[in-house]
C-alpha positions in Angstrom: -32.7 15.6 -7.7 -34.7 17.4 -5.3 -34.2 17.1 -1.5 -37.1 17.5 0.7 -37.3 18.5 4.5 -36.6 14.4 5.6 -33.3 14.5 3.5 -32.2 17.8 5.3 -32.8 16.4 8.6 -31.3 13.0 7.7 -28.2 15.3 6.7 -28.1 17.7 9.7 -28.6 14.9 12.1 -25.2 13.3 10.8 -23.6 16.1 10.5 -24.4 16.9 14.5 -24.0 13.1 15.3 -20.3 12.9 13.7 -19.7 16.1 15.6 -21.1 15.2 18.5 -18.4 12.5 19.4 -16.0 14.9 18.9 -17.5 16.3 21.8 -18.3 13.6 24.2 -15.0 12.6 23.4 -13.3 16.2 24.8 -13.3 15.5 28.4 -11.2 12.6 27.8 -8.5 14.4 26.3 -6.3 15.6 28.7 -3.1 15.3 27.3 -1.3 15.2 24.0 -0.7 11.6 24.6 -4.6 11.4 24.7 -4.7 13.6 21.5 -2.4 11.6 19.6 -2.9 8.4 20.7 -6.2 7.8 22.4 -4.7 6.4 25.2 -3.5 3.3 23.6 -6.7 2.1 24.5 -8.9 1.5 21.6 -10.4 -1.8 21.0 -8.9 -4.5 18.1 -12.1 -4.3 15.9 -12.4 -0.7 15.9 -8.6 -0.1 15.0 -8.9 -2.5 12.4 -12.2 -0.8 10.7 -10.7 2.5 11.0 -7.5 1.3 9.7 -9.4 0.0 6.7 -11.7 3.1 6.3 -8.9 5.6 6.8 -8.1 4.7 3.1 -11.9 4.7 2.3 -12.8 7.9 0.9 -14.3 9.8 -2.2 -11.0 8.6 -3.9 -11.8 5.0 -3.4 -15.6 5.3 -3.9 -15.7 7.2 -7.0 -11.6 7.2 -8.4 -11.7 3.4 -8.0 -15.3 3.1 -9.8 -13.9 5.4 -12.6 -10.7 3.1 -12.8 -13.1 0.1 -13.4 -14.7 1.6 -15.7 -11.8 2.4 -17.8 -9.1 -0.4 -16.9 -11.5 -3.6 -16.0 -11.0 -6.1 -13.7 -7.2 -5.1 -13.6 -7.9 -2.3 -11.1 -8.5 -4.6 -8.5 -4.2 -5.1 -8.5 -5.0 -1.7 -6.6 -6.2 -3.7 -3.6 -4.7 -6.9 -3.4 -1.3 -6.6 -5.5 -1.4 -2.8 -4.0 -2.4 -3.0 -0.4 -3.2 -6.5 0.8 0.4 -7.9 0.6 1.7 -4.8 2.3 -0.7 -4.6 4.9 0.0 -8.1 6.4 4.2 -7.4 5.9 3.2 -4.0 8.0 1.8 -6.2 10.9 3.8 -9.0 11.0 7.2 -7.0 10.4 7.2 -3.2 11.1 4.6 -3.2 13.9 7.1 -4.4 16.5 9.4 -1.5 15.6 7.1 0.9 15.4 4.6 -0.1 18.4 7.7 -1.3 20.5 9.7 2.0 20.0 6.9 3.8 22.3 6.9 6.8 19.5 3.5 8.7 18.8 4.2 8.5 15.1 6.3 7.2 12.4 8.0 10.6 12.0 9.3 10.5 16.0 9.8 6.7 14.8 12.3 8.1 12.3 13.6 10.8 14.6 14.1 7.4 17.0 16.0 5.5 14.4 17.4 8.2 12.4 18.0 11.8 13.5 15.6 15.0 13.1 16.3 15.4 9.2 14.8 12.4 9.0 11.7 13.1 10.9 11.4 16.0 9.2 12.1 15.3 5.4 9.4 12.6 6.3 6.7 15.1 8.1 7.1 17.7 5.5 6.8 15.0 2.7 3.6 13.6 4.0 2.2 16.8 4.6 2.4 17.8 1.3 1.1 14.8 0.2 -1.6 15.0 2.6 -2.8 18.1 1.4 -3.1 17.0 -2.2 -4.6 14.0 -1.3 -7.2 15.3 0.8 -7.8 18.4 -1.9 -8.9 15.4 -4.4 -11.4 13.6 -1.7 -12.8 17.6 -1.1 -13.0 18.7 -4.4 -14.9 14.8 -5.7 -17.2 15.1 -2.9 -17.9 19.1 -3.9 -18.3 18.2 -7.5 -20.7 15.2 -6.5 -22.8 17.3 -4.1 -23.1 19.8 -7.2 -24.1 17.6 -9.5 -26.6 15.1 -7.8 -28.3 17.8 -5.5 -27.4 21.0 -7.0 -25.2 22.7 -3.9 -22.5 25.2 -4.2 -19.3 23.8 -4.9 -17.2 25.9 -2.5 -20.2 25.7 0.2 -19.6 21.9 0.1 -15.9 22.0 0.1 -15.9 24.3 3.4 -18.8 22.5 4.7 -17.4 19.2 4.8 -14.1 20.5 6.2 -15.2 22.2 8.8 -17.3 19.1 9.7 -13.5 16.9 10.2 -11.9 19.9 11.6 -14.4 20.3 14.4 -14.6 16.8 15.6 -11.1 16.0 15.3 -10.1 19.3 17.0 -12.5 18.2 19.8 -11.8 14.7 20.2 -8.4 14.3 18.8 -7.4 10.7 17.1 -10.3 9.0 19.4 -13.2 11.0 17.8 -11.4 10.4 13.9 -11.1 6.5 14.6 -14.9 6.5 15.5 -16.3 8.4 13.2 -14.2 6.4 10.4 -15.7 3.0 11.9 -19.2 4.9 11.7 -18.3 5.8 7.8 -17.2 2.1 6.7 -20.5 1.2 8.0 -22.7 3.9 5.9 -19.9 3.3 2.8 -20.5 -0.2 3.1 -24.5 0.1 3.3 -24.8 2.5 0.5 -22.7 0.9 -2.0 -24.1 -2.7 -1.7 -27.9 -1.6 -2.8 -25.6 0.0 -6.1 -24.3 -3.0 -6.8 -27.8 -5.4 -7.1 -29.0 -2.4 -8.6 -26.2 -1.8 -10.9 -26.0 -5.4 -11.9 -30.0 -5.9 -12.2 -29.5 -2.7 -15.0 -27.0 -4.4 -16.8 -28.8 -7.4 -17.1 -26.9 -9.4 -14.5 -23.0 -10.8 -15.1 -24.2 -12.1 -18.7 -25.0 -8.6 -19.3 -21.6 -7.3 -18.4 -19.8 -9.9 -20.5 -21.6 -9.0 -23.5 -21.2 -5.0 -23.9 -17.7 -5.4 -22.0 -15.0 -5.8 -24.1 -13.0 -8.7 -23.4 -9.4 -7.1 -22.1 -11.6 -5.5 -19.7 -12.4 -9.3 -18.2 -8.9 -10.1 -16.6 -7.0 -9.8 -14.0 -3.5 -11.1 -15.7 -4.2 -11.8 -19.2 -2.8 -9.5 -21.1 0.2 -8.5 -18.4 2.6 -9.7 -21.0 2.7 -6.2 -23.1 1.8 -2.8 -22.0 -0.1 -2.8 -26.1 -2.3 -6.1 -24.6 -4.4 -4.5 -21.7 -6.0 -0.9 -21.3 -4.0 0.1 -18.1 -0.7 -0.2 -20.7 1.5 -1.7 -17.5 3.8 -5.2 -18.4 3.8 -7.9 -15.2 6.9 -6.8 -14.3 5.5 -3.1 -13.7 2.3 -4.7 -11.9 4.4 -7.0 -9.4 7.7 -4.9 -8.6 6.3 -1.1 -9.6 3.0 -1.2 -8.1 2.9 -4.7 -5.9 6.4 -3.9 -4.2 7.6 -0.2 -4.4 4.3 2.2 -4.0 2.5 -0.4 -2.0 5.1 -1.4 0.6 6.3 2.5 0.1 2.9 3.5 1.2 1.1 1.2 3.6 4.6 0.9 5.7 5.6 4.3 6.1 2.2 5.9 6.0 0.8 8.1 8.9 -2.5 8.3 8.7 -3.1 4.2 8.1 -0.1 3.5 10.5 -1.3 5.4 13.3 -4.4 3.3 13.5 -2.6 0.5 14.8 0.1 2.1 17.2 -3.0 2.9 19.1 -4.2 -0.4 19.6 -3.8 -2.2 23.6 -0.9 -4.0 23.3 1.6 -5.3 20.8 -0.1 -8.0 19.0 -3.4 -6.1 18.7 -1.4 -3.9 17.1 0.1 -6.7 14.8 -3.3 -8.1 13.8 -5.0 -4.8 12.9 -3.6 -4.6 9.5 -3.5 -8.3 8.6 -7.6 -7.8 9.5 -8.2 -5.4 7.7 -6.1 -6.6 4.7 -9.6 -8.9 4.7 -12.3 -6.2 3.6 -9.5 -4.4 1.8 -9.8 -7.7 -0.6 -13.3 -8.0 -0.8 -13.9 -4.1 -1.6 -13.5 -4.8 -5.5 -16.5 -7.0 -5.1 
């Protein structure tokens, strides 16, 4: 594919757009309270979008694709056995402990309830994790800017760093939440042509059924025996491994979802901005 001069400028404008309310946002930040946690000021329906699209990244777009492709409808457990349950336990349970405690985060959350190993086997942990995680989301988007429109992969990977670092350095947590409620947006608009498109190419849901094979058509069929579906997972694995353990484990305790909501007004802003966006979370495998 061969950009001209419009898709540059399309690109740059973004670019200097997304980084641009880092810096509208500077001269609001005064104090690491404002860094960290905007104030506590940030509307319901922006927390709730950017708790949604902090989780909405090149791992989602093209992992989740991928695990379509290879597991059928069974990958959609990732979003409602996987995150939807959890999401509206983390708002109706753990937000009042984490939004009443007054703490920035849930490692000072920890520190609060626990003592400073705590905090700090947690911080350390999800940094680590953090670093990984955010390697794959680079490295994807490098590999896709390589292969669609021909750019160096390690240009890409610094590019699109530097691009987070600045306005997040400038505007602190205010300046990610918008620019993540400005990304659901253009994730959201550019994935719904693909999917008429996608679907026209494959001659509609007829056409799907027919070169699909069938294990790939269910959501529970099949849960009975790992040897019965391609994902080789058992119900009990499904419900209690993935449904109970990881996604309780990671949409209670994590920092970069959680934090969306301990920056919401008050406390049952804060309550409701999970359990909202547990709604697009469900509809994303659409």
């Amino acid at each position: 594919m061969k950009l001209e001069f419009i898709d540059y400028l399309i690109i740059a404008i973004y670019f200097l757009f997304v980084i641009g309310i880092g810096f509208f946002l500077k001269k609001k930040i005064k104090t690491g309270n404002d860094f960290l946690m905007s104030n506590r000021n940030i509307p319901l329906w922006i927390t709730s979008l950017a708790f949604i699209s902090a989780n909405l990244g090149a791992q989602e777009v093209l992992g989740m694709a991928a695990n379509g492709a290879k597991y059928g409808l069974y990958t959609v457990h990732f979003y409602w056995l996987g995150a939807a349950l959890a999401m509206i336990f983390l708002g109706v349970y753990m937000m009042p402990f984490y939004y009443g405690s007054k703490a920035r985060s849930v490692p000072e959350y920890l520190k609060l309830r626990f003592d400073e190993k705590t905090r700090t086997f947690n911080a350390l942990t999800f940094a680590a994790m953090t670093v990984f995680s955010s390697g794959v989301s680079l490295y994807a988007l490098a590999m896709l800017m390589e292969v669609i429109l021909g750019w160096d992969f390690n240009v890409s990977i610094w590019m699109a760093a530097g691009v987070v670092l600045a306005y997040t350095f400038l505007g602190g947590l205010t300046s990610a939440v918008y620019n993540e409620v400005l990304q659901f947006f253009l994730i959201v608009l550019g994935i719904a042509p693909l999917v008429f498109i996608g679907l026209d190419k494959a001659g509609g849901w007829e056409g799907i059924v027919q070169h699909v094979t069938d294990a790939k058509l269910h959501v529970w069929k099949g849960l009975d025996s790992p040897a019965n579906n391609p994902m080789g997972v058992d119900f009990i694995s499904m419900v209690f491994g993935l449904g109970f353990v990881l996604a309780f484990g990671y949409w209670c305790t994590d920092f970069l979802v959680v934090q969306r909501a301990m920056i919401s007004r008050n406390l049952n802003d804060a309550q409701l901005t999970p359990i909202i966006a547990a709604i697009p979370k469900i509809l994303m495998p659409v």
